[in-house]
C-alpha positions, 0 to 999 in steps of 0.5 A, a space after each residue: 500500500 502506499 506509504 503516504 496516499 496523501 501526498 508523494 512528491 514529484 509523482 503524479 497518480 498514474 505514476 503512483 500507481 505504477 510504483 505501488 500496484 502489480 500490473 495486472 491491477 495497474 491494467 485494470 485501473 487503466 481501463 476503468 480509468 479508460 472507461 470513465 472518459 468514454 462514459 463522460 465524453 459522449 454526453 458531452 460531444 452530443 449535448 455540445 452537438 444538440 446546443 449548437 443545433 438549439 443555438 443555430 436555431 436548427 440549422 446545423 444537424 446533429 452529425 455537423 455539430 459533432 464534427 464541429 465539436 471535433 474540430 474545435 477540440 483539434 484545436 484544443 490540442 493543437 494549441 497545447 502543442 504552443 504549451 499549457 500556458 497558450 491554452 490556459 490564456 485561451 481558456 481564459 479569453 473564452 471563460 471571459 467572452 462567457 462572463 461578459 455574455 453573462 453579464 449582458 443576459 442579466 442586465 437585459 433579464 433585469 431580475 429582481 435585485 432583492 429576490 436575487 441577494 436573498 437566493 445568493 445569502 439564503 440558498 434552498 434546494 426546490 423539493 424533487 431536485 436531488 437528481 439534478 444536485 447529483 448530476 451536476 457533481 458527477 458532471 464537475 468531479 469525473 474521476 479521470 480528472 483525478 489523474 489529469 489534474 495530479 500530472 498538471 499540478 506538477 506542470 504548472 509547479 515545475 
C-alpha cells in the first residue's frame, strides 16, 4: 500500500500507481480509468452537438455539430502543442467572452435585485431536485480528472 496516499512528491497518480500496484491491477485501473472518459465524453460531444443545433436555431444537424465539436477540440490540442500556458490564456479569453455574455443576459433579464441577494445569502434546494444536485457533481468531479489534474499540478509547479 502506499506509504503516504496523501501526498508523494514529484509523482503524479498514474505514476503512483505504477510504483505501488502489480500490473495486472495497474491494467485494470487503466481501463476503468479508460472507461470513465468514454462514459463522460459522449454526453458531452452530443449535448455540445444538440446546443449548437438549439443555438443555430436548427440549422446545423446533429452529425455537423459533432464534427464541429471535433474540430474545435483539434484545436484544443493543437494549441497545447504552443504549451499549457497558450491554452490556459485561451481558456481564459473564452471563460471571459462567457462572463461578459453573462453579464449582458442579466442586465437585459433585469431580475429582481432583492429576490436575487436573498437566493445568493439564503440558498434552498426546490423539493424533487436531488437528481439534478447529483448530476451536476458527477458532471464537475469525473474521476479521470483525478489523474489529469495530479500530472498538471506538477506542470504548472515545475
Amino acid at each position: 500500500m502506499l506509504s503516504n496516499p496523501v501526498l508523494i512528491p514529484g509523482r503524479n497518480l498514474a505514476q503512483a500507481c505504477a510504483d505501488e500496484y502489480p500490473k495486472p491491477l495497474r491494467v485494470v485501473l487503466w481501463f476503468c480509468t479508460e472507461l470513465a472518459v468514454i462514459a463522460a465524453d459522449i454526453p458531452e460531444v452530443v449535448g455540445t452537438a444538440i446546443a449548437i443545433g438549439l443555438l443555430s436555431n436548427n440549422a446545423v444537424p446533429l452529425w455537423a455539430g459533432v464534427v464541429i465539436t471535433g474540430v474545435d477540440t483539434v484545436l484544443f490540442l493543437a494549441i497545447q502543442h504552443f504549451g499549457v500556458r497558450w491554452l490556459e490564456g485561451f481558456i481564459g479569453f473564452l471563460v471571459a467572452i462567457m462572463s461578459a455574455c453573462f453579464i449582458v443576459e442579466v442586465s437585459l433579464a433585469m431580475p429582481d435585485t432583492v429576490a436575487s441577494l436573498k437566493g445568493l445569502a439564503i440558498p434552498t434546494v426546490p423539493e424533487g431536485s436531488i437528481f439534478v444536485a447529483v448530476s451536476l457533481v458527477g458532471a464537475v468531479v469525473m474521476p479521470h480528472n483525478l489523474y489529469l489534474h495530479s500530472a498538471l499540478v506538477q506542470v504548472a509547479i515545475s
